[in-house]
C-alpha positions in Angstrom: 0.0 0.0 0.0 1.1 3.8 -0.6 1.0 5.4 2.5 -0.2 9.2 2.8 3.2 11.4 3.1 3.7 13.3 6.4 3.4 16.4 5.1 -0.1 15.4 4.2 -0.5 13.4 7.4 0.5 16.4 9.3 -2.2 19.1 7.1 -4.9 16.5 8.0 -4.2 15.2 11.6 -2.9 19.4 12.5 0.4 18.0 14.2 4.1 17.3 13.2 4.4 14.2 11.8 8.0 13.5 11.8 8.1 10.2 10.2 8.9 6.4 11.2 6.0 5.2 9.5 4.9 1.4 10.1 1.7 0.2 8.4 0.4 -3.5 10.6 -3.1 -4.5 10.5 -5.0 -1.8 9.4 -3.5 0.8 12.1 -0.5 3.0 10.6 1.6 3.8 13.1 4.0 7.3 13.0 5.7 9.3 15.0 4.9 12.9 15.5 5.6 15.8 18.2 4.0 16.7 21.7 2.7 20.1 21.1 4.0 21.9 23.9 6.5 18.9 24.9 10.0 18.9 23.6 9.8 15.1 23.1 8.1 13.0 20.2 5.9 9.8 20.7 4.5 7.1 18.0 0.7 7.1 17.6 -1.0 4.6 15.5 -4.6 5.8 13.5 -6.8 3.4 11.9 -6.5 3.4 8.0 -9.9 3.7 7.3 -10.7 6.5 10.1 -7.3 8.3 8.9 -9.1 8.0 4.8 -12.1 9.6 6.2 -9.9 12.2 7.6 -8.4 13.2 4.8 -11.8 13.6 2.5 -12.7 15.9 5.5 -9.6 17.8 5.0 -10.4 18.2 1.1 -13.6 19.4 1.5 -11.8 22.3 3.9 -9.9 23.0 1.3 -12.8 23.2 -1.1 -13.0 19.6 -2.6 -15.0 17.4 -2.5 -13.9 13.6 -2.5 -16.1 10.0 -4.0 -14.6 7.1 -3.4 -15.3 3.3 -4.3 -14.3 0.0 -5.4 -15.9 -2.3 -7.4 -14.8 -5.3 -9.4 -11.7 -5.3 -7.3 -10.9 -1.6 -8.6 -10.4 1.2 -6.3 -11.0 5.0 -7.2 -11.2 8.1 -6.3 -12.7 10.9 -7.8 -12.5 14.9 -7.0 -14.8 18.0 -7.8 -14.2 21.7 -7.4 -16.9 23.7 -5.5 -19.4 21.0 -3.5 -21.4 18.0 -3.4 -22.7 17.1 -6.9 -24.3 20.8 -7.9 -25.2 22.0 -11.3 -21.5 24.0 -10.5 -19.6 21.2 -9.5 -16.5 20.2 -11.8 -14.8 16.8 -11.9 -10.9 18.2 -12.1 -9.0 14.6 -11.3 -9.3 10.7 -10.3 -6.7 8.5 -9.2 -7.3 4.5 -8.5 -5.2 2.5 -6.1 -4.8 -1.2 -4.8 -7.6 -0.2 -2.2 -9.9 2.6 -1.1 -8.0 4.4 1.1 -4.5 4.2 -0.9 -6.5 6.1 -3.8 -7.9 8.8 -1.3 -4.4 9.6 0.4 -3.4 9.7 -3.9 -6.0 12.3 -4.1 -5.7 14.0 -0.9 -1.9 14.5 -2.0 -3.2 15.7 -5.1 -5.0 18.6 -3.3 -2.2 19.2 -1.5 0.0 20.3 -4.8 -2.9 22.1 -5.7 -3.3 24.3 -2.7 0.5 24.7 -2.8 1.3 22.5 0.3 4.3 21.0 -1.0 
């Protein structure tokens, strides 16, 4: 699986994600700075809670995220300007080995976009 980078990990979860990632059943575990603590500690997030997370953080950012798979085929598509309106605007779609692998591909996406590199 492609894990999310921590850049992106760190836009979506609002903390310092310094790295160390490990990726064991279902949970990725990183570690990532104490605000207000001058030490760093390893956290683990469930993949599928942390996808959900990031489709949050798009729509922040003004996108909004679908995601699926069906006949073993994972995707991820992403509109400009809202929830299926008359004004919406499919601008990209990305498919992965699994559902949240092609969300963190389009969170990172949206990332470039909103010049969070």
């Amino acid at each position: 699986m492609t894990l999310p980078s921590k850049e992106l990990l760190s836009d979506v979860l609002e903390t310092e994600v310094l790295g160390n990632f490990k990726f064991q059943d279902n949970v990725l575990y990183f570690e990532c700075r104490i605000e207000n603590l001058p030490t760093s500690r390893i956290i683990g997030v469930n993949i599928y809670e942390l996808a959900h997370r990031c489709k949050e953080w798009a729509m922040s950012e003004g996108y909004w995220m679908y995601s699926a798979t069906h006949e073993n085929e994972s995707y991820c598509y992403v509109n400009l300007n809202g929830i299926s309106t008359p004004t919406c605007r499919h601008i990209f779609d990305t498919y992965g080995d699994t559902e949240p692998e092609a969300i963190f591909q389009a969170s990172e996406w949206v990332r470039q976009q909103k010049g969070m590199q």
